[in-house]
PDB file of N, H, CA, C and O in Angstrom:
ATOM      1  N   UNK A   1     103.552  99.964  96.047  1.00  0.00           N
ATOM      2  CA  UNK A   1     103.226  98.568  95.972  1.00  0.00           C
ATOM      3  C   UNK A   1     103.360  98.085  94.528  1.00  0.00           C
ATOM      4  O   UNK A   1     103.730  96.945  94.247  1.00  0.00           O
ATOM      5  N   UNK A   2     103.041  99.006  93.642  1.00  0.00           N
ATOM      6  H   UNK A   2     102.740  99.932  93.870  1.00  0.00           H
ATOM      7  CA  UNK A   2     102.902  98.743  92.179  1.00  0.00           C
ATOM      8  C   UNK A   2     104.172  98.219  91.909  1.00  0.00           C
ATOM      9  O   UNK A   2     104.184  97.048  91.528  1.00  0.00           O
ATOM     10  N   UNK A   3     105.702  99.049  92.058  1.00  0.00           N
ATOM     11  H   UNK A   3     105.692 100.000  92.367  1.00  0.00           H
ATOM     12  CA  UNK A   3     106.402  99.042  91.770  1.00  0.00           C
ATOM     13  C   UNK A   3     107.368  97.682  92.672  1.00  0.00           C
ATOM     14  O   UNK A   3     108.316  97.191  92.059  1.00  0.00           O
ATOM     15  N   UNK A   4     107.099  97.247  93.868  1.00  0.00           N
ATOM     16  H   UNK A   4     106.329  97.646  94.366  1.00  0.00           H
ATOM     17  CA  UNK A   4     107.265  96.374  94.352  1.00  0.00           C
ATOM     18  C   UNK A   4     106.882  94.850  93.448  1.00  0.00           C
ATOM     19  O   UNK A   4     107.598  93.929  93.054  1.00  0.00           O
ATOM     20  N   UNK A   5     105.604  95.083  93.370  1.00  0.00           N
ATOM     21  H   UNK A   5     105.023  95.831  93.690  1.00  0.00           H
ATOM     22  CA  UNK A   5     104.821  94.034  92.878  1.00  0.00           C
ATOM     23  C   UNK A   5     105.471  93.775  90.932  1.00  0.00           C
ATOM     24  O   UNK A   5     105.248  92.743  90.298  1.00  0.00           O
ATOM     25  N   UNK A   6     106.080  94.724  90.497  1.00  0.00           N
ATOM     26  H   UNK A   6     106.262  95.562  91.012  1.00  0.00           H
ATOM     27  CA  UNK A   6     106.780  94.690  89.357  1.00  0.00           C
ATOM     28  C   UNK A   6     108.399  94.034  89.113  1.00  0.00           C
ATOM     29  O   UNK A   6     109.011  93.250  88.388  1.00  0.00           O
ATOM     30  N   UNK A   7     108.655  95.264  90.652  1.00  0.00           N
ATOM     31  H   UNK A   7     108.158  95.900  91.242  1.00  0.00           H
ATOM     32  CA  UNK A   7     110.417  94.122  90.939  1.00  0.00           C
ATOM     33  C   UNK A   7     110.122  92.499  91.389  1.00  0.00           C
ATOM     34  O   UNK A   7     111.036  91.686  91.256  1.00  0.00           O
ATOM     35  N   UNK A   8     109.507  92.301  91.640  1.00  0.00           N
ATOM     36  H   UNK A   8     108.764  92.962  91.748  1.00  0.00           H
ATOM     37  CA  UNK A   8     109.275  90.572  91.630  1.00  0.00           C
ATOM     38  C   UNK A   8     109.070  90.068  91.028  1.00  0.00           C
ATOM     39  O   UNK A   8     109.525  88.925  91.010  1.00  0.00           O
ATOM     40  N   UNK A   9     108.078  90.604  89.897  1.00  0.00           N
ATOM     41  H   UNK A   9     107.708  91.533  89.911  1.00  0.00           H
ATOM     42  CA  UNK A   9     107.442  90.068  88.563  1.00  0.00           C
ATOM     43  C   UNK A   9     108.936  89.618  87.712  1.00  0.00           C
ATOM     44  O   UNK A   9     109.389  88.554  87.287  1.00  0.00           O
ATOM     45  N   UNK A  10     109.368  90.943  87.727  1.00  0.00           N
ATOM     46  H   UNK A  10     109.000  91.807  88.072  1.00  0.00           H
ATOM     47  CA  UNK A  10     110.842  90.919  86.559  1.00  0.00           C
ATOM     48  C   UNK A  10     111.878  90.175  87.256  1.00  0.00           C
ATOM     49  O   UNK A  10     112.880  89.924  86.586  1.00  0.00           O
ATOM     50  N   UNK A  11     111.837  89.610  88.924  1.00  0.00           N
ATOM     51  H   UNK A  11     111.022  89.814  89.468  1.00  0.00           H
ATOM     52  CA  UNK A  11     112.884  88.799  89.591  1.00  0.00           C
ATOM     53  C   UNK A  11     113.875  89.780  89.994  1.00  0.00           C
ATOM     54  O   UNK A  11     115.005  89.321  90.159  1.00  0.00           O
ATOM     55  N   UNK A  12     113.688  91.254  90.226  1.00  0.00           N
ATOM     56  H   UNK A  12     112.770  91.627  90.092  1.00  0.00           H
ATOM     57  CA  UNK A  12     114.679  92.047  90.038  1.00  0.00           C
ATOM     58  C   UNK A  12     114.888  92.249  92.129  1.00  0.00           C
ATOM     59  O   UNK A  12     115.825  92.707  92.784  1.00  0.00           O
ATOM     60  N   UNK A  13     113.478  91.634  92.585  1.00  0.00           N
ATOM     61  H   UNK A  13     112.717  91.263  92.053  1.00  0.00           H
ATOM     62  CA  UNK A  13     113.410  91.561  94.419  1.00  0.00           C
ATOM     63  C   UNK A  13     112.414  90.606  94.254  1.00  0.00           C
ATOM     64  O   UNK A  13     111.785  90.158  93.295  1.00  0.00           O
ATOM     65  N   UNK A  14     112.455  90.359  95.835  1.00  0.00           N
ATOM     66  H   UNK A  14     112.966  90.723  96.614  1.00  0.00           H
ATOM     67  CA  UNK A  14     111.532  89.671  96.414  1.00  0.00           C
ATOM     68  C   UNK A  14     110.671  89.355  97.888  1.00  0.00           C
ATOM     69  O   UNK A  14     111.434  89.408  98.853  1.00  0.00           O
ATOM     70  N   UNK A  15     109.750  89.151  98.121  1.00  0.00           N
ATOM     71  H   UNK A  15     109.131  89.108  97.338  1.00  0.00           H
ATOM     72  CA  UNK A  15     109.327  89.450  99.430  1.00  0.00           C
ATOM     73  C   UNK A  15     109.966  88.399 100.078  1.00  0.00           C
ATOM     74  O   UNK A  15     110.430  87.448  99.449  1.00  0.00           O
ATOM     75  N   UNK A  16     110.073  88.575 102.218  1.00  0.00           N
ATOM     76  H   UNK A  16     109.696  89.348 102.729  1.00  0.00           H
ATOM     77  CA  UNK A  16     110.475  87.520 102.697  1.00  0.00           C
ATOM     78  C   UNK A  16     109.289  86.624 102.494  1.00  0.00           C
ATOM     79  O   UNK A  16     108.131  86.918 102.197  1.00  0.00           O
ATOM     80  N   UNK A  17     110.093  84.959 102.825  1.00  0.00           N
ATOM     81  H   UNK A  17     111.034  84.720 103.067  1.00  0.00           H
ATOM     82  CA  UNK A  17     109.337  83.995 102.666  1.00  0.00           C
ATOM     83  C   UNK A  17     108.227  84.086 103.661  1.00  0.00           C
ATOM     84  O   UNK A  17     107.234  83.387 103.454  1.00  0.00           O
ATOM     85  N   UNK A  18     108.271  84.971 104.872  1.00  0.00           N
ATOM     86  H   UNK A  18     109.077  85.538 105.041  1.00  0.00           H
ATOM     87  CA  UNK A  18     106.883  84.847 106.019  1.00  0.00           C
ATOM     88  C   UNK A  18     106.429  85.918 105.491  1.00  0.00           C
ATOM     89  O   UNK A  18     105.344  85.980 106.070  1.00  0.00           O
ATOM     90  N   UNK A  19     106.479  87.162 104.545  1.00  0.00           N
ATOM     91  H   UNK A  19     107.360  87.112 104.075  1.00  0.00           H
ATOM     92  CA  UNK A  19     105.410  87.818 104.277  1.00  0.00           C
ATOM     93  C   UNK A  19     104.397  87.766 102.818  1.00  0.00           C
ATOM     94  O   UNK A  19     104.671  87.569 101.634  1.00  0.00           O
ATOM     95  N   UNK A  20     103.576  87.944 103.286  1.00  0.00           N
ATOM     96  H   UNK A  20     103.353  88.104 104.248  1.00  0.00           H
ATOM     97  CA  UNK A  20     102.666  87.541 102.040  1.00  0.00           C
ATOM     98  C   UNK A  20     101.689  88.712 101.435  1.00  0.00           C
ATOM     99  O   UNK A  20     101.032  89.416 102.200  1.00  0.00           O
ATOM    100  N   UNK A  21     101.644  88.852 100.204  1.00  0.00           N
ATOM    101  H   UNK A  21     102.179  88.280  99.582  1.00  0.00           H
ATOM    102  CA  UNK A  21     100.782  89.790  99.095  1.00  0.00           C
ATOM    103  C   UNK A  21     100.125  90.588 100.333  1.00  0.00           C
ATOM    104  O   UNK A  21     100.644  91.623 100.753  1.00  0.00           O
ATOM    105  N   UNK A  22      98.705  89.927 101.008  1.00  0.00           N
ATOM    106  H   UNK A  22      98.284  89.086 100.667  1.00  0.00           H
ATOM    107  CA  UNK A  22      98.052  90.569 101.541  1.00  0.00           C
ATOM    108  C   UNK A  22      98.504  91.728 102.774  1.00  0.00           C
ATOM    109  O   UNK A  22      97.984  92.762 103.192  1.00  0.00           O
ATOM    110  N   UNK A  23      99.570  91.075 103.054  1.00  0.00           N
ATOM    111  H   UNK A  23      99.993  90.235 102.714  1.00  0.00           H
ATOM    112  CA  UNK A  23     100.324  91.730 104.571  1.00  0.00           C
ATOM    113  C   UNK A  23     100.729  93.069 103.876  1.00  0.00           C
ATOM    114  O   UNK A  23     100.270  94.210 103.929  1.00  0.00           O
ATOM    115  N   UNK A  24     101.665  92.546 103.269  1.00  0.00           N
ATOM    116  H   UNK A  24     102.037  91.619 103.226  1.00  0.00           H
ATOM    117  CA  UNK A  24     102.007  93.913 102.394  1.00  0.00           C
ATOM    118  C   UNK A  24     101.165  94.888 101.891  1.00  0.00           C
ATOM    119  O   UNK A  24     101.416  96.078 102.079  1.00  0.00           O
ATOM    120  N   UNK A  25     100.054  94.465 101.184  1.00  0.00           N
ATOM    121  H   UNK A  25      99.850  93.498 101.032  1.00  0.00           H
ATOM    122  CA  UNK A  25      98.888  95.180 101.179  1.00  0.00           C
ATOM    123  C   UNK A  25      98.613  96.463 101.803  1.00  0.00           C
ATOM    124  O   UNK A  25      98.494  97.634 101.443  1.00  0.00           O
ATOM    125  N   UNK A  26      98.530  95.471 103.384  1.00  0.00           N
ATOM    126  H   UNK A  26      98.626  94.519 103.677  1.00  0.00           H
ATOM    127  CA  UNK A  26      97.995  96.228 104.633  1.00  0.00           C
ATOM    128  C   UNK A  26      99.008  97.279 104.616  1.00  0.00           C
ATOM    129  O   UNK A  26      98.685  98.404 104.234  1.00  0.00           O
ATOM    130  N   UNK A  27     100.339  96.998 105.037  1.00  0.00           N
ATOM    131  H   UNK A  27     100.602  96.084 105.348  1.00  0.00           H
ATOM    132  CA  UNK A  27     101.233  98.085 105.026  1.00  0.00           C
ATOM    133  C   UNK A  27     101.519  98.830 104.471  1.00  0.00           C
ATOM    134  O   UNK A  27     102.240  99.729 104.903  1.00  0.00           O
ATOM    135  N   UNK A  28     101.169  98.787 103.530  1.00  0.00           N
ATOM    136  H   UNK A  28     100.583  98.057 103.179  1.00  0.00           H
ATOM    137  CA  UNK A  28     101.123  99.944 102.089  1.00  0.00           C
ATOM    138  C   UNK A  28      99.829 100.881 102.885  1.00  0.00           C
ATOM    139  O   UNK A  28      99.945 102.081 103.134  1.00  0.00           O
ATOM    140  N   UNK A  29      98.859 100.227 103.144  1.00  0.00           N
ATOM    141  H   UNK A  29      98.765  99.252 102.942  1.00  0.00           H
ATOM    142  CA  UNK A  29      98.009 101.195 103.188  1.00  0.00           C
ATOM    143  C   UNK A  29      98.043 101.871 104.762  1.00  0.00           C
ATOM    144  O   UNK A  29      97.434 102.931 104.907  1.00  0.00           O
ATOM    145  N   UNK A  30      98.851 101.183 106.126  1.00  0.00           N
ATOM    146  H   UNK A  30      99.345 100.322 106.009  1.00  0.00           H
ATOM    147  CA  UNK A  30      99.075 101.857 106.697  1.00  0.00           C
ATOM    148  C   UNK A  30      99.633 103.287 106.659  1.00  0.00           C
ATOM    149  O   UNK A  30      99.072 104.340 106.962  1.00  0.00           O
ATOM    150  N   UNK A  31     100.978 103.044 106.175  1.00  0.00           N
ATOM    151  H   UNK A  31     101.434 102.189 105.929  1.00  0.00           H
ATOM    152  CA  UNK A  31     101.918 103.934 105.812  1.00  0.00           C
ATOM    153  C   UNK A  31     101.076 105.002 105.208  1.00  0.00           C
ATOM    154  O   UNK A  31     101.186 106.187 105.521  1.00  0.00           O
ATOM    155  N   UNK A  32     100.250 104.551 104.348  1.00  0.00           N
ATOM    156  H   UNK A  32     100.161 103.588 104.094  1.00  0.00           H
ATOM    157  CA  UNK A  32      99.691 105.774 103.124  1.00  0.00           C
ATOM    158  C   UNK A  32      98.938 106.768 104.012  1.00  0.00           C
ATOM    159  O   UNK A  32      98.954 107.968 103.740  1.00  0.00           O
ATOM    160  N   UNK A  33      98.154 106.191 105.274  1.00  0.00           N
ATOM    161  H   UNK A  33      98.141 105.215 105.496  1.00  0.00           H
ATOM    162  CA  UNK A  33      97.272 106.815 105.652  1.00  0.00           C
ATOM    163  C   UNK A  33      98.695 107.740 106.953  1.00  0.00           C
ATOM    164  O   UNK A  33      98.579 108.900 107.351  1.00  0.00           O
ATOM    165  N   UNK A  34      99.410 107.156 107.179  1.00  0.00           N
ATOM    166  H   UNK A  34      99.504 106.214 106.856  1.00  0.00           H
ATOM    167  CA  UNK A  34     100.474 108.136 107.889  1.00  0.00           C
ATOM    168  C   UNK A  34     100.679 108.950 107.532  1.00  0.00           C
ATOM    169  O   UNK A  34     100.599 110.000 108.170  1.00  0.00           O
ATOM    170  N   UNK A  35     101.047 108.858 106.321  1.00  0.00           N
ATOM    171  H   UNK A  35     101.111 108.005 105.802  1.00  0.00           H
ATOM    172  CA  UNK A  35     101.852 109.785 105.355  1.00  0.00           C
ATOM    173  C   UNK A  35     100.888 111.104 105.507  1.00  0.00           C
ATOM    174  O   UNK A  35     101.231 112.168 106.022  1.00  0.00           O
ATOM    175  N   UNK A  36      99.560 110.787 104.924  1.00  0.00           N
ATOM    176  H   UNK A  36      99.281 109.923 104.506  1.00  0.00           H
ATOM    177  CA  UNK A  36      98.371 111.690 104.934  1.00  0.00           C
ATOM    178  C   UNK A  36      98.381 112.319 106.022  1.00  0.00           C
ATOM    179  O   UNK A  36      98.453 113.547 105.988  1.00  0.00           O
ATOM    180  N   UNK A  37      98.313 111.650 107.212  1.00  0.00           N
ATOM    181  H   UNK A  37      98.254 110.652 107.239  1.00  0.00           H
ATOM    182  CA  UNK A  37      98.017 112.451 108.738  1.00  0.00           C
ATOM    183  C   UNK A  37      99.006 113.096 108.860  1.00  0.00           C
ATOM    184  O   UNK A  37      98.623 114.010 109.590  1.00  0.00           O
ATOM    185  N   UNK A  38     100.379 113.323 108.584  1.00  0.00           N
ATOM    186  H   UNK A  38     100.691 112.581 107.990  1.00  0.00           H
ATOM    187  CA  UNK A  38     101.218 114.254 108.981  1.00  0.00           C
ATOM    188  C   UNK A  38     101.178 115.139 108.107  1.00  0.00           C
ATOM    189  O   UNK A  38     100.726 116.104 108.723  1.00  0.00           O
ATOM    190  N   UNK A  39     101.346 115.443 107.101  1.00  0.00           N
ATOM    191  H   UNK A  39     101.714 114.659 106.600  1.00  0.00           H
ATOM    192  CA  UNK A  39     100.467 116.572 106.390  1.00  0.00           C
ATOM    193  C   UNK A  39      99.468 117.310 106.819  1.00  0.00           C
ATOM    194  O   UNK A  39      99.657 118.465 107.201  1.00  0.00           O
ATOM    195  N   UNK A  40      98.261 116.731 106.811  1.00  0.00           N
ATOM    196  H   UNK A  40      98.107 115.793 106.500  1.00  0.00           H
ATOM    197  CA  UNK A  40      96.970 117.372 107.855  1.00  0.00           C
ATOM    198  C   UNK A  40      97.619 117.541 109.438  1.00  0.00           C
ATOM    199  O   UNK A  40      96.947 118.155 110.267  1.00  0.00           O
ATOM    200  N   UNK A  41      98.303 117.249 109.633  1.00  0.00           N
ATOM    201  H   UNK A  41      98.848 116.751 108.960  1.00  0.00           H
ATOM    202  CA  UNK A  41      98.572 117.884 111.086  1.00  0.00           C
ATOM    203  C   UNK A  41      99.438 118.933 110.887  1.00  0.00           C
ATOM    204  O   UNK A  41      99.141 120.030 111.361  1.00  0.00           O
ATOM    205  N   UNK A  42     100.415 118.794 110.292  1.00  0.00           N
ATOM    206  H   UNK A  42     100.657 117.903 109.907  1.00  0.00           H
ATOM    207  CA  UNK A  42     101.216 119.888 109.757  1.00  0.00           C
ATOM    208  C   UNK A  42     100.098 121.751 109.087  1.00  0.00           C
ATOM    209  O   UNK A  42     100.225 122.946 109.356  1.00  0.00           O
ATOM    210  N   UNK A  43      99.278 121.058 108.312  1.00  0.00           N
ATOM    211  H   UNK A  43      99.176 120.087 108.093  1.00  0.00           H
ATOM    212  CA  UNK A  43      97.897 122.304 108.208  1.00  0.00           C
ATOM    213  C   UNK A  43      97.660 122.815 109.033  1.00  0.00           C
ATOM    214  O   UNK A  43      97.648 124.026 109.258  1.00  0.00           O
ATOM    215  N   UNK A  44      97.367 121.749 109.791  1.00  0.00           N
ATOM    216  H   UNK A  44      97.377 120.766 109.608  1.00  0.00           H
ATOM    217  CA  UNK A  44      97.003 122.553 110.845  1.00  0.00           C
ATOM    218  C   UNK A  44      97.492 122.923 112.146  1.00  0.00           C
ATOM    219  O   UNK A  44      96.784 123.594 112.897  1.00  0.00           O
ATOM    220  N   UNK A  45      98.704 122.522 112.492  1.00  0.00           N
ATOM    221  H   UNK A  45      99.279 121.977 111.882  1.00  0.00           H
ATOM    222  CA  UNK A  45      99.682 123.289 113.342  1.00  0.00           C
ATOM    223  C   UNK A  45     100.224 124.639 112.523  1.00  0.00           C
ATOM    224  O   UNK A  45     100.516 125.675 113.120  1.00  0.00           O
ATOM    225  N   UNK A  46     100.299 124.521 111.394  1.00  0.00           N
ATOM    226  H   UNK A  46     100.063 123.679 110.909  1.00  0.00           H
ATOM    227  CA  UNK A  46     101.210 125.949 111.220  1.00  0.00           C
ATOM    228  C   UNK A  46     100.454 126.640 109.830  1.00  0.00           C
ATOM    229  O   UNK A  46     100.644 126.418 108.634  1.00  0.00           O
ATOM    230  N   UNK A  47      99.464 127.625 110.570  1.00  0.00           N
ATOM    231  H   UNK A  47      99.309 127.805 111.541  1.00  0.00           H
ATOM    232  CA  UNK A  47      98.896 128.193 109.470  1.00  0.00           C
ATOM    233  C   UNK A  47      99.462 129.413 108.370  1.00  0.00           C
ATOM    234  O   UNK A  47      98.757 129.940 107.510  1.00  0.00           O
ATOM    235  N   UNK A  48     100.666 129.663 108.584  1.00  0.00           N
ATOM    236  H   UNK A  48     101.238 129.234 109.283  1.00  0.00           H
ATOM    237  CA  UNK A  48     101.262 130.744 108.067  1.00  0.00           C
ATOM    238  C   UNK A  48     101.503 129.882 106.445  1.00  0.00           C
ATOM    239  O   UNK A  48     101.885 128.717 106.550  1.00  0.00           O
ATOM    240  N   UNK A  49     101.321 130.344 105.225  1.00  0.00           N
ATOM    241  H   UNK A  49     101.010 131.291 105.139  1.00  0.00           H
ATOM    242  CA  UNK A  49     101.382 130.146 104.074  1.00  0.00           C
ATOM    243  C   UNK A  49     103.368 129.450 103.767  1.00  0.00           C
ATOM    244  O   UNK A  49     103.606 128.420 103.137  1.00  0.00           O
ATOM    245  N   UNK A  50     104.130 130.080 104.211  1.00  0.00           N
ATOM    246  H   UNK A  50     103.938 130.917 104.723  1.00  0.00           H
ATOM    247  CA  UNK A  50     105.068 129.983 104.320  1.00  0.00           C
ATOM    248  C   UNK A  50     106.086 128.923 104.824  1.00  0.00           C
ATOM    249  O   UNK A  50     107.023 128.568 104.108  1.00  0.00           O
ATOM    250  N   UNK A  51     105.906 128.479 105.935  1.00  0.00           N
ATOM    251  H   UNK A  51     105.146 128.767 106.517  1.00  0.00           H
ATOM    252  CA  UNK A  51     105.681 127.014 106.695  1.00  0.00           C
ATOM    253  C   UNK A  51     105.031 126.304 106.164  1.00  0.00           C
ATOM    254  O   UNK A  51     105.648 125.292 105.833  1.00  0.00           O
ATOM    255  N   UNK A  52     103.753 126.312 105.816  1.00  0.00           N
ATOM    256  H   UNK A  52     103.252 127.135 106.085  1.00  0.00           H
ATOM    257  CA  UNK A  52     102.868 125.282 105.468  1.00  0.00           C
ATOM    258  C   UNK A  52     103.594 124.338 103.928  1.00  0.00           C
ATOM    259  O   UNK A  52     103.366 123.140 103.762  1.00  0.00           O
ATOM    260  N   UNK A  53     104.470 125.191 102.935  1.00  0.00           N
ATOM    261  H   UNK A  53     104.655 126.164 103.071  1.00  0.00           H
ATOM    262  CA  UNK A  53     105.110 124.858 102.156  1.00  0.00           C
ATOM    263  C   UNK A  53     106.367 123.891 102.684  1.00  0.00           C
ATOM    264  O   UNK A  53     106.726 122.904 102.041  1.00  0.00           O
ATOM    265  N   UNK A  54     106.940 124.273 103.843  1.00  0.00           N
ATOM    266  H   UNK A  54     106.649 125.075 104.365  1.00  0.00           H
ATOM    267  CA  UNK A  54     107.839 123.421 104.204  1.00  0.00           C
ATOM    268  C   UNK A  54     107.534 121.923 105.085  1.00  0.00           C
ATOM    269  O   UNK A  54     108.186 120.926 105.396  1.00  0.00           O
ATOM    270  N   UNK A  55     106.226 122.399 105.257  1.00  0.00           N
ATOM    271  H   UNK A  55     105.696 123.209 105.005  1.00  0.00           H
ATOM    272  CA  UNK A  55     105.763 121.222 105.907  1.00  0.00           C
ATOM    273  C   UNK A  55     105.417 119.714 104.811  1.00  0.00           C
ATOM    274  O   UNK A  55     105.478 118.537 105.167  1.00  0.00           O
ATOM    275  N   UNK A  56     105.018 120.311 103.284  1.00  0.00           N
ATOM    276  H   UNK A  56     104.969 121.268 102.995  1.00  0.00           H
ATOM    277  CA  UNK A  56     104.383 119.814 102.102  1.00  0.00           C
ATOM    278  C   UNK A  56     105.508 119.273 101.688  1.00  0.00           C
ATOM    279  O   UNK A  56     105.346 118.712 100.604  1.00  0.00           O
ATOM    280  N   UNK A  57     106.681 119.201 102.135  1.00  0.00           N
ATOM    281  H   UNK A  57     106.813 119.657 103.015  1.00  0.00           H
ATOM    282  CA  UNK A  57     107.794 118.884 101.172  1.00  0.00           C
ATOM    283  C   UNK A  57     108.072 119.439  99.729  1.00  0.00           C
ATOM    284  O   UNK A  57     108.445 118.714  98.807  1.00  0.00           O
ATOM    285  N   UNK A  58     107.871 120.707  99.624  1.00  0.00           N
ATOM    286  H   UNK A  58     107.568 121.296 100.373  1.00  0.00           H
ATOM    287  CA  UNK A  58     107.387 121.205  97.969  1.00  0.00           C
ATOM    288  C   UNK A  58     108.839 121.935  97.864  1.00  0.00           C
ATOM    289  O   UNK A  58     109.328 122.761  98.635  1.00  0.00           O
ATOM    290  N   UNK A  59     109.283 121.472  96.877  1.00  0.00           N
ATOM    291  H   UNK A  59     108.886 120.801  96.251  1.00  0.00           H
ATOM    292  CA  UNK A  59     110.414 121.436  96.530  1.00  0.00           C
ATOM    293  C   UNK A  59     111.098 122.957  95.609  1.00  0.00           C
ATOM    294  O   UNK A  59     112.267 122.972  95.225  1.00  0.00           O
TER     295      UNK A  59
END
């Protein structure tokens, strides 16, 4: 969001005209909490140390 909220500042993007600061907001923080739950589900579907790295995206 930070970085969103910066490309607009500098004119470099911009949001559509029907969405607004707060909406976006929300969706930021949907997503965030997605992001989180598939991880924790990933823990805990595959407890082998080994997997669990591929599940983390760890590069």
């Amino acid at each position: 969001m930070l970085f969103t909220y910066l490309g607009s500042l500098l004119k470099i993007c911009k949001l559509p005209s029907d969405i607004t600061w707060m909406q976006y907001y929300g969706l930021s923080l949907v997503t965030g909490i997605g992001f989180t739950m598939s991880l924790f589900i990933g823990s805990l579907a595959f407890t082998d140390p080994e997997y669990q790295t591929s599940v983390r995206l760890v590069f």
